[in-house]
N, C-alpha and C positions, 0 to 999 in steps of 0.2 A: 202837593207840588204846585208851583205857580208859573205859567211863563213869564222870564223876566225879559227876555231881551233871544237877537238871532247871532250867531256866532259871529257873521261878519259882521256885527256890531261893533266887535272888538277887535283891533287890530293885533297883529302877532308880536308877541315879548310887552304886552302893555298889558294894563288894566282901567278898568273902568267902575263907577259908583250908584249903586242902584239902591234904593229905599226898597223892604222885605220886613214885614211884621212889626213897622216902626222904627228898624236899626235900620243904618247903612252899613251895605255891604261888598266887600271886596269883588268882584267878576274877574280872573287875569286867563290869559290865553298863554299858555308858554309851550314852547318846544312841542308844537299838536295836541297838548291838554287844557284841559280847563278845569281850574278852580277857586272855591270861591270861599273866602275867611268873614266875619264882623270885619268891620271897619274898627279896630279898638286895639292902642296898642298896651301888651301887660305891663309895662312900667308905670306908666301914669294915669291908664283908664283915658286917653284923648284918640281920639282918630289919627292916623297914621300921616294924612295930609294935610299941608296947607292950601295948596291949587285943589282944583277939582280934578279929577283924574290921574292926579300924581302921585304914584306909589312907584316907580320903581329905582333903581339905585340908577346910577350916570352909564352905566354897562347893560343895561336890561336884564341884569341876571339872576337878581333880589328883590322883593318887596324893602322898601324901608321906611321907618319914619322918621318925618322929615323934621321933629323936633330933635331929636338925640340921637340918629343916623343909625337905630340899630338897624342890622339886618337880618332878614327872614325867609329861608328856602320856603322855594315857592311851591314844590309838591308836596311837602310835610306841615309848613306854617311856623316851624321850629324856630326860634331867632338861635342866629350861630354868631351874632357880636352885639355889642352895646349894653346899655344897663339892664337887659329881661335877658341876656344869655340863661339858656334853660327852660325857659319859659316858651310859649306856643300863642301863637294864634289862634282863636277858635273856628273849628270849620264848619260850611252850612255846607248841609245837601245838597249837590249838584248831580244834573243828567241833561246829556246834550241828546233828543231826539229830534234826528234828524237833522235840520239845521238852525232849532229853538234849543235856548236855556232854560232850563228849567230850575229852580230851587226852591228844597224841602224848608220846612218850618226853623227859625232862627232859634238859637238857645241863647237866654239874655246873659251879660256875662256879669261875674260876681262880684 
């Protein structure tokens, strides 16, 4: 595990982008959790944003990418619309001790 960053780094219903064993990777805060996907969306294998920091829908209620607007529950990784319906975000290891993030080793995606 590595610290990547402190919780109030990240403001509530947003996410943010942090480099972890070479990938970038998702960090969000929602509804008092936190978790953390690759940066990679299953459609096309490209990063889910064009801005830096911008992943979530206009509602803050979704992850989504901002090429082809799928969307993706944020405590599963699941996409529930667009062209990767069915398909998942890959999740990395997170543990908030204390008031540090921590995350586990990145699995590269295929």
């Amino acid at each position: 595990m590595e610290h990547i960053c402190n919780v109030n780094d990240i403001e509530h219903e947003s996410a943010r982008e942090f480099q972890k064993d070479g990938q970038p990777v998702i960090v969000v805060k929602f509804d008092g959790q936190m978790h953390a996907y690759i940066n990679w969306c299953p459609h096309l294998g490209i990063e889910l944003n064009f801005m830096p920091d911008q992943f979530m829908d206009g509602d803050n209620q979704f992850l989504m990418c901002a090429n082809h607007g799928a969307l993706f529950d944020i405590d599963s990784g699941d996409c529930l619309s667009g062209p990767c319906s069915g398909d998942k975000l890959i999740p990395v290891p997170l543990e908030v001790r204390g008031d540090e993030v921590w995350l586990g080793e990145v699995t590269q995606p295929a």
